[in-house]
C-alpha positions in Angstrom: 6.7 4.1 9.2 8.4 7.6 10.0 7.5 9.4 13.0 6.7 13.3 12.7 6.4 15.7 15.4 4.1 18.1 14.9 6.0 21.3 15.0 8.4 19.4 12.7 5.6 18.7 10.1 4.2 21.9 10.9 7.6 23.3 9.7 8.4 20.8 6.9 4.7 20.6 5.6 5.3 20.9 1.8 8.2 19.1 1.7 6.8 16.0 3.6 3.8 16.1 1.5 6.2 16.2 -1.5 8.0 12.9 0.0 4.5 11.0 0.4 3.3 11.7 -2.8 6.8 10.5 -4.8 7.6 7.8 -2.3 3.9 6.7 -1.4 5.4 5.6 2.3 2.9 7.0 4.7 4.2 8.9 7.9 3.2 8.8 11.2 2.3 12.4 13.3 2.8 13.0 16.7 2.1 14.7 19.4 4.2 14.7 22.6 5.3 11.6 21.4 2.3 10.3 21.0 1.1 9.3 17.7 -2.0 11.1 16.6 -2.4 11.1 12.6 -1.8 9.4 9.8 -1.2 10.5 6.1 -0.5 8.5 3.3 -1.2 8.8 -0.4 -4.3 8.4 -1.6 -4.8 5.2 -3.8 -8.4 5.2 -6.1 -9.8 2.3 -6.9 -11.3 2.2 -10.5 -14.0 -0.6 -9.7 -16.2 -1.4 -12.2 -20.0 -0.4 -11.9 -20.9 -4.1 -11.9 -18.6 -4.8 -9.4 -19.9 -2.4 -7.2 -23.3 -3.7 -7.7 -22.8 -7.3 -6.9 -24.4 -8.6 -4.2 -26.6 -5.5 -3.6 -29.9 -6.9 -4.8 -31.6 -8.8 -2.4 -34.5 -10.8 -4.1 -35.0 -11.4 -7.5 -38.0 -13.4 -8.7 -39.5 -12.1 -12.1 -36.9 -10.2 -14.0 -39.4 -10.3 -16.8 -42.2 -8.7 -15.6 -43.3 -5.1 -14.9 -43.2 -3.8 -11.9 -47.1 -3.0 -11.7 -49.2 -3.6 -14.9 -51.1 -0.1 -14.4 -47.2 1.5 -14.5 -45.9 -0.4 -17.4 -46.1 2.2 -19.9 -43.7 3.8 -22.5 -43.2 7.4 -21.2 
């Protein structure tokens, strides 16, 4: 990964963004040598709902029945 300075980002800050976003290699900020941030394009995920959802319900013993026969009703 590329090392940045800060004044040098601070300077170049379009143009590095610009570079990121075309290249997708993430550079490395620093200050006093030190790093300190990291920016790198963002990457979404299109999971599918089900996917999401898997694993999340805990217990599952009547999928048939109502939840409460007094709140079973048609709204």
């Amino acid at each position: 990964m590329e090392l940045i300075s800060k004044s040098e980002f601070k300077a170049h800050a379009l143009e590095v963004l610009r570079d990121i976003e075309q290249s997708g290699k993430p550079r490395i900020i620093t200050d006093r040598g030190k790093p300190t941030l990291e920016i790198r394009k963002l990457r979404q995920q299109k999971t599918a709902p089900l996917k999401l959802l898997r694993g999340t319900v805990v217990k599952y013993d009547a999928a048939t029945e109502p939840v409460a026969d007094n709140e079973w009703d048609n709204a």
